[in-house]
N, C-alpha and C positions, 0 to 999 in steps of 0.2 A: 465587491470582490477586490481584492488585494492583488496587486501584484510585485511581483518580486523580480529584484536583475539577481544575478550571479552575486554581484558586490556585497549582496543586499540579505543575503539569505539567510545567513546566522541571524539576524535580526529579527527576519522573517518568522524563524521558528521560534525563535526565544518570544516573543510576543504572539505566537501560534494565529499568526493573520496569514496562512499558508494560502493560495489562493484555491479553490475550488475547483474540483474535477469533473467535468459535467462528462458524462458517456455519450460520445458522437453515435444516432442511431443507426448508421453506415456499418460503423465497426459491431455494435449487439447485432444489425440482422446478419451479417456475414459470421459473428462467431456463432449465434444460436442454434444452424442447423450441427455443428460439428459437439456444441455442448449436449444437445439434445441424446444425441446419436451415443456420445461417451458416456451418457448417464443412463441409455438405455441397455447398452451391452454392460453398465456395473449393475443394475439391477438383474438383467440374465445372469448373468452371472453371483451374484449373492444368491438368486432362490433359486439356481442350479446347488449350489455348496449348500443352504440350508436343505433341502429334501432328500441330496445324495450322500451328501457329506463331499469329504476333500478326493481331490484326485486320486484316484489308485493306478496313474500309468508309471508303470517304472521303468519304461525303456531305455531309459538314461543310466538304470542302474546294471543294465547287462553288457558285456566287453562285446567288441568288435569283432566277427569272425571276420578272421585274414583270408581263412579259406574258401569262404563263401562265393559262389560263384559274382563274377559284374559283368557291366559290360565294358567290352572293349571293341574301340572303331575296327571298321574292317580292315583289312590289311591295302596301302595303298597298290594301286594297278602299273605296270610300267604300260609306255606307250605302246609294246607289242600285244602284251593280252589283253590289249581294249578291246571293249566289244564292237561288234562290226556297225559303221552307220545302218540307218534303217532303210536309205536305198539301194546297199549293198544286199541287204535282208531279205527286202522284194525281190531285188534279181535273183538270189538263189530259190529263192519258193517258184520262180518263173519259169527257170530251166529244169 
């Protein structure tokens, strides 16, 4: 195995004595569950698109109604029409 400095490199390649890249098994079992995983959702996904054919959602194709109802927070409370504590609560269920 060759090895190569910085100084050295051009050389290196011109004579193509690059040194070799061995795959640390550390770094293949840590990527394999996430390649696994990505190559199984591209397979869903190709024999989804081969059986159904392409997407028909076109929700992206239709405008934004302004009018549409949303939500909006509640309106904030001032300190007077708090609700009453809960042993304020019991005392009037008491009397």
């Amino acid at each position: 195995m060759a090895i190569c400095d910085t100084e050295s490199i051009r050389d290196c390649i011109a004579t193509g004595s690059l040194p070799d890249i061995d795959p640390h098994p550390v770094v293949i079992l840590l990527l394999a569950p996430f390649i696994v995983i990505f190559g199984w959702a591209a397979w869903m996904e190709f024999r989804r698109w081969w059986l159904y054919g392409p997407s028909e959602n076109k929700r992206s194709a239709f405008p934004i109604n302004e009018d549409a109802p949303s939500y909006e927070p509640p309106p904030e409370e001032d300190a007077d029409s708090a609700p009453p504590d809960q042993d304020n609560e019991q005392e009037r269920r008491n009397d």
